[in-house]
C-alpha atoms as a printed R data frame, in Angstrom:
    type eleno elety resid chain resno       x      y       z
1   ATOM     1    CA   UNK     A     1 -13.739 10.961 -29.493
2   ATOM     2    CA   UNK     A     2 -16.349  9.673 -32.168
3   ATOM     3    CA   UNK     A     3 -19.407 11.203 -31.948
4   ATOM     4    CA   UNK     A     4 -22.829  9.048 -32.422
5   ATOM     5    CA   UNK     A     5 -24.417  9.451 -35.929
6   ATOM     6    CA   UNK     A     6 -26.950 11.748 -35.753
7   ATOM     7    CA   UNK     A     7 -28.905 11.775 -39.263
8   ATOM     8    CA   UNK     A     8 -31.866 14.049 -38.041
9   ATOM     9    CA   UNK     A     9 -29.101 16.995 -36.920
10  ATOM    10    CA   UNK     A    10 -27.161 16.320 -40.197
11  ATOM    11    CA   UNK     A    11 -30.523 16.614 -42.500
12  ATOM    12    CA   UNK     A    12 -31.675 19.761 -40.780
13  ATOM    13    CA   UNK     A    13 -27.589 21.254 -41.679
14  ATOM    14    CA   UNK     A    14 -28.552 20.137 -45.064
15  ATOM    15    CA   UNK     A    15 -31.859 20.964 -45.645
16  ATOM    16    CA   UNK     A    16 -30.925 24.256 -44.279
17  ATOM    17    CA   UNK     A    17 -28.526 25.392 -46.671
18  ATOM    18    CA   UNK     A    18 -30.014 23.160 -49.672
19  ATOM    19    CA   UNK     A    19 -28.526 19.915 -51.020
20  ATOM    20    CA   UNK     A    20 -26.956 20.427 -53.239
21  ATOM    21    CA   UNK     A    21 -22.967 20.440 -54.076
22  ATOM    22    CA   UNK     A    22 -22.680 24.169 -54.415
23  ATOM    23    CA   UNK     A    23 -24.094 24.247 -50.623
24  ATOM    24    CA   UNK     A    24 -20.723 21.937 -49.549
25  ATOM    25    CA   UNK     A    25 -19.022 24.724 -47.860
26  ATOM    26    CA   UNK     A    26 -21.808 25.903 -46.144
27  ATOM    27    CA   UNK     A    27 -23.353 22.603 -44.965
28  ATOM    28    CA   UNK     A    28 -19.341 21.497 -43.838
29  ATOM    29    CA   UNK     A    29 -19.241 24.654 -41.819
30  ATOM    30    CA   UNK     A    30 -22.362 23.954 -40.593
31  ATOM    31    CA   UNK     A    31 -21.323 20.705 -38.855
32  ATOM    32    CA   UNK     A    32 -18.351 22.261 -37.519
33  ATOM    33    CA   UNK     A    33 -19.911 25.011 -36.012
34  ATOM    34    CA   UNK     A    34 -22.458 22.342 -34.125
35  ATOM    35    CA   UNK     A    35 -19.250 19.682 -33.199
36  ATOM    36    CA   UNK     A    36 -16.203 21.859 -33.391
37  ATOM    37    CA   UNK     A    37 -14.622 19.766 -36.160
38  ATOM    38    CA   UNK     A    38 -15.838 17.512 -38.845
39  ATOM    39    CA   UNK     A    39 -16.663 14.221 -37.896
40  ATOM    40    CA   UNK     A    40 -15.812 11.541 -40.706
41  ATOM    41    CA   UNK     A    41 -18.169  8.994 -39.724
42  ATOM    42    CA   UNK     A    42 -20.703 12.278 -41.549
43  ATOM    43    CA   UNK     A    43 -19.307 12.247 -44.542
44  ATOM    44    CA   UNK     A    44 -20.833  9.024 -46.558
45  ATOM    45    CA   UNK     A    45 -24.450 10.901 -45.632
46  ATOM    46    CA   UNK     A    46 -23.635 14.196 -46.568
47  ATOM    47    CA   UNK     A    47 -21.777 12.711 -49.914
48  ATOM    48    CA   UNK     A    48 -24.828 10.909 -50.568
49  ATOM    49    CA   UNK     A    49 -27.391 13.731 -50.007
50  ATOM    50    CA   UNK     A    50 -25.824 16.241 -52.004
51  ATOM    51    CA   UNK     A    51 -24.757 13.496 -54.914
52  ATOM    52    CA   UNK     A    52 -21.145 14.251 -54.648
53  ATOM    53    CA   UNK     A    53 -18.378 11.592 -53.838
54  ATOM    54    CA   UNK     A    54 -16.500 11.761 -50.414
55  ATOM    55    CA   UNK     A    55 -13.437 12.046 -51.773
56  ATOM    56    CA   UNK     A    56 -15.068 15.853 -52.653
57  ATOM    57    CA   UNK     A    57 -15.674 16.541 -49.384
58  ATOM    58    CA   UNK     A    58 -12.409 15.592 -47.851
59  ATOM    59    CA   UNK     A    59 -10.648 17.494 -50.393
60  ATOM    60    CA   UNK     A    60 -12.943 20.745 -49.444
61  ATOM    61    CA   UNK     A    61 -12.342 19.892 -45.797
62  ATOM    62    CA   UNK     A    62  -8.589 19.764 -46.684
63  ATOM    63    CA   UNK     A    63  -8.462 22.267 -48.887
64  ATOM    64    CA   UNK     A    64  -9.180 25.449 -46.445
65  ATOM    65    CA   UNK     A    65  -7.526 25.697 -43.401
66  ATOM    66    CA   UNK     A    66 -10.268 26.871 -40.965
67  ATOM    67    CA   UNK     A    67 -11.740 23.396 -41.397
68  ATOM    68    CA   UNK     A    68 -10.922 20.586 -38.839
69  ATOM    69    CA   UNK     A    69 -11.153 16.716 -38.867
70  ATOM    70    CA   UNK     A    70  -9.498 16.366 -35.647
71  ATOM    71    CA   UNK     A    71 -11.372 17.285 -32.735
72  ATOM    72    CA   UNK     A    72 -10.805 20.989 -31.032
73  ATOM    73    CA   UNK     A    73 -11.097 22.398 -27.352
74  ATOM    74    CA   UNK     A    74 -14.179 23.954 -26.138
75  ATOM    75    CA   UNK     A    75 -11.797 27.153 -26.068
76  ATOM    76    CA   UNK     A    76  -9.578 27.685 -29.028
77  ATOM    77    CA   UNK     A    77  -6.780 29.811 -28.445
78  ATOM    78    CA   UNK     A    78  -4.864 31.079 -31.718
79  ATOM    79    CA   UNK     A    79  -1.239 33.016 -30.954
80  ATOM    80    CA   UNK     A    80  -0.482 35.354 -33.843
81  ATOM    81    CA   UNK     A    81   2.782 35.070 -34.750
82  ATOM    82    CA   UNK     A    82   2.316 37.599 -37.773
83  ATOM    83    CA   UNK     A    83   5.668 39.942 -38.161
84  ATOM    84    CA   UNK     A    84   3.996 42.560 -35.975
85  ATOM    85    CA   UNK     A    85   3.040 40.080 -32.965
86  ATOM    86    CA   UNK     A    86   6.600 38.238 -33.867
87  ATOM    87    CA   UNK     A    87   8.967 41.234 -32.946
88  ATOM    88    CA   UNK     A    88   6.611 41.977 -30.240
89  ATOM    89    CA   UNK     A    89   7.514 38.668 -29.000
90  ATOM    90    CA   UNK     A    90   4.265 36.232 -29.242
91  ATOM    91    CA   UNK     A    91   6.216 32.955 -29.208
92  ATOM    92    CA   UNK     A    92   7.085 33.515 -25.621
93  ATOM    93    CA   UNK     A    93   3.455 33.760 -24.797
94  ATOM    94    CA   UNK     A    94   3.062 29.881 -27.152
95  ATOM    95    CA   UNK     A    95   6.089 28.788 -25.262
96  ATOM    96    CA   UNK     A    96   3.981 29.470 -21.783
97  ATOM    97    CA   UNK     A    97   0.839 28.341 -23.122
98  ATOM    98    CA   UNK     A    98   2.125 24.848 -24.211
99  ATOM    99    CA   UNK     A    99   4.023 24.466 -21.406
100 ATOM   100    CA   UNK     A   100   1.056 25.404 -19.124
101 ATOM   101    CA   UNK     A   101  -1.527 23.197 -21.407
102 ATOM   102    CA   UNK     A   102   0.831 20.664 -21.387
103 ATOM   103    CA   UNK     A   103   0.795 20.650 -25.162
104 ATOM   104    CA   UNK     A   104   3.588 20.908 -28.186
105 ATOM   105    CA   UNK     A   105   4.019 21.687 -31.457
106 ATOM   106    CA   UNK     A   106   2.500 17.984 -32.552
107 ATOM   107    CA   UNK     A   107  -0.310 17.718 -29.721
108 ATOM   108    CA   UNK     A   108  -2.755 21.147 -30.294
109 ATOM   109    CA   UNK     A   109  -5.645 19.741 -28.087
110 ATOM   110    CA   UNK     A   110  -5.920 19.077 -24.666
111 ATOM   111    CA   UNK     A   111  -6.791 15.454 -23.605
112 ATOM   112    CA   UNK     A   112 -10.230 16.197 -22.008
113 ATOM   113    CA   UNK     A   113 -10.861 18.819 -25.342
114 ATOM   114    CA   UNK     A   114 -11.035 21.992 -22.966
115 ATOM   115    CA   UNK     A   115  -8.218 23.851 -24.872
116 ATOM   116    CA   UNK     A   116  -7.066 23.551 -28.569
117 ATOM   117    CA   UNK     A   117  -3.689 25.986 -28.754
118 ATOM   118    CA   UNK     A   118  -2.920 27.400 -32.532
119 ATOM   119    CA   UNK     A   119  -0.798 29.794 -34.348
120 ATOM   120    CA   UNK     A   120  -1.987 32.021 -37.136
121 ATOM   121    CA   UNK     A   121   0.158 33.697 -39.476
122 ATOM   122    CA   UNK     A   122  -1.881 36.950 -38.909
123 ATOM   123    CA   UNK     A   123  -5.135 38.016 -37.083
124 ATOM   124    CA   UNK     A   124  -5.228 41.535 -38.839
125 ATOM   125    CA   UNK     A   125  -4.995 43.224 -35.366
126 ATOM   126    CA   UNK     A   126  -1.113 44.182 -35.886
127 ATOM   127    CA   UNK     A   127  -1.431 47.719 -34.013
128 ATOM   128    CA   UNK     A   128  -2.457 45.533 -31.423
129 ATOM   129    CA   UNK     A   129   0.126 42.949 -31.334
130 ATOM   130    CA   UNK     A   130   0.789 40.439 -29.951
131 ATOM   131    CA   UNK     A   131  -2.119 39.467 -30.547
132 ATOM   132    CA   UNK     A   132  -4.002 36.226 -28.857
133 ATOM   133    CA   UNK     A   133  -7.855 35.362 -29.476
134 ATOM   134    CA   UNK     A   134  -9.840 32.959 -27.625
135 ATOM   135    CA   UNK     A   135 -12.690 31.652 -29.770
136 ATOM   136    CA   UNK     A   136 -11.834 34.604 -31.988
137 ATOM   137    CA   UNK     A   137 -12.208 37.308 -29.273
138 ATOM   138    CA   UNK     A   138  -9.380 39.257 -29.421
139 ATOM   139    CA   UNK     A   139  -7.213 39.754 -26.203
140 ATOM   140    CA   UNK     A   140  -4.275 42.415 -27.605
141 ATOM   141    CA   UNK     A   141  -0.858 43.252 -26.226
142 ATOM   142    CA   UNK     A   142  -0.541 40.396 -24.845
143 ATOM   143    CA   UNK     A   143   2.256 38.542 -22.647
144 ATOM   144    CA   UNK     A   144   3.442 35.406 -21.056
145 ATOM   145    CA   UNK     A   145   1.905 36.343 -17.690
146 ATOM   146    CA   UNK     A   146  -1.221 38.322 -19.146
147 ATOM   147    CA   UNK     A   147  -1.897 34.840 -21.279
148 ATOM   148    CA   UNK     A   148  -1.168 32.491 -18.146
149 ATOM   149    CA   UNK     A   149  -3.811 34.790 -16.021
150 ATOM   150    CA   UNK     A   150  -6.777 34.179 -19.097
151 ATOM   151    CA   UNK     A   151  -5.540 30.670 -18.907
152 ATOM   152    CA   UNK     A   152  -6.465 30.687 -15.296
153 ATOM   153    CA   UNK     A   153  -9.597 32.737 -15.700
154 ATOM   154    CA   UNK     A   154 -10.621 30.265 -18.853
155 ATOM   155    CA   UNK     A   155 -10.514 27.053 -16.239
156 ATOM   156    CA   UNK     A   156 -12.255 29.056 -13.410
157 ATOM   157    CA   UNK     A   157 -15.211 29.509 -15.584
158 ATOM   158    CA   UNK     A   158 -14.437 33.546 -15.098
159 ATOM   159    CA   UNK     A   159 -14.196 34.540 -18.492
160 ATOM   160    CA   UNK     A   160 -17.065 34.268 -21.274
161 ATOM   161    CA   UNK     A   161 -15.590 33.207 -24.326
C-alpha cells in the first residue's frame, strides 16, 4: 500500500511543529498519527525541510518502537503478555486472535489493513490482567472467548474504538 505524495499535508505536519531537526520526533509522529505508519516515499521531503539526512530519520523511526514503516490496521490490537497478563494466561487469547485474523507471529496485519495484532511486554494495567487494548483502549481480564466476541463486535462496526 503506497500512499500518493502529498507535500501540502506533509508541510502543514511540519510547519506545525517547526522545521527544524529538534521537531523530528514530533513531525514523524505527526505523519503517523495522519497514515498509521510512516510512509518512506516522505522521508526525502521531510529530510530536506528540516536539513537533516534520511538516514536520521530512519534511524529515529527505528530507534523507538512505537514508530511503524510498515503499514497497520485501522484497529490495532496489542495482547500484553507482561508477567501479570502471562500467568493469567494472555497467549491463549494471541493464539485465538491469530488464528481468528488469520495472522502469525511473522504476518501482524491483516491483508485489507482492518486489524494489526501486537504483543507488548507490559501495558501498566497488571491488576487488570490480561490485559488487551484496541487502539489503546483498554479491555481488562480478558479471555479467548471475551477477545473473539470484540473481534466480532470490531467487524460489525459495534464497538467505537
Amino acid at each position: 500500500m503506497s500512499h500518493k505524495f502529498d507535500s501540502y499535508t506533509i508541510d502543514e505536519i511540519i510547519d506545525e511543529f517547526g522545521a527544524q531537526p529538534s521537531s523530528v520526533i514530533a513531525i514523524l509522529q505527526g505523519v503517523q498519527e495522519k497514515h498509521r505508519y510512516l510512509p518512506k516515499e516522505y522521508f526525502p521531503h521531510i529530510a530536506k525541510r528540516l536539513g537533516v539526512s534520511e538516514a536520521s530519520l530512519y534511524s529515529v523511526a527505528t530507534f523507538y518502537e512505537n514508530f511503524s514503516l510498515e503499514p497497520k490496521g485501522k484497529y490495532v490490537l496489542k495482547v500484553c503478555d507482561g508477567t501479570a497478563c502471562h500467568v493469567r494466561k494472555s497467549i491463549p487469547i494471541l493464539d485465538r486472535l491469530r488464528s481468528e485474523l488469520n495472522l502469525s507471529e511473522e504476518k501482524c496485519t491483516t491483508d485489507d489493513l482492518s486489524f494489526t495484532l501486537e504483543t507488548v511486554s507490559c501495558l501498566g494495567a497488571c491488576g487488570l490482567a490480561p490485559v488487551l487494548t484496541v487502539n489503546d483502549k483498554v479491555y481488562p481480564a480478558m479471555t479467548p472467548d471475551k477477545a473473539s466476541e470484540l473481534l466480532k463486535q470490531l467487524k460489525e462496526g459495534l464497538v467505537d474504538a
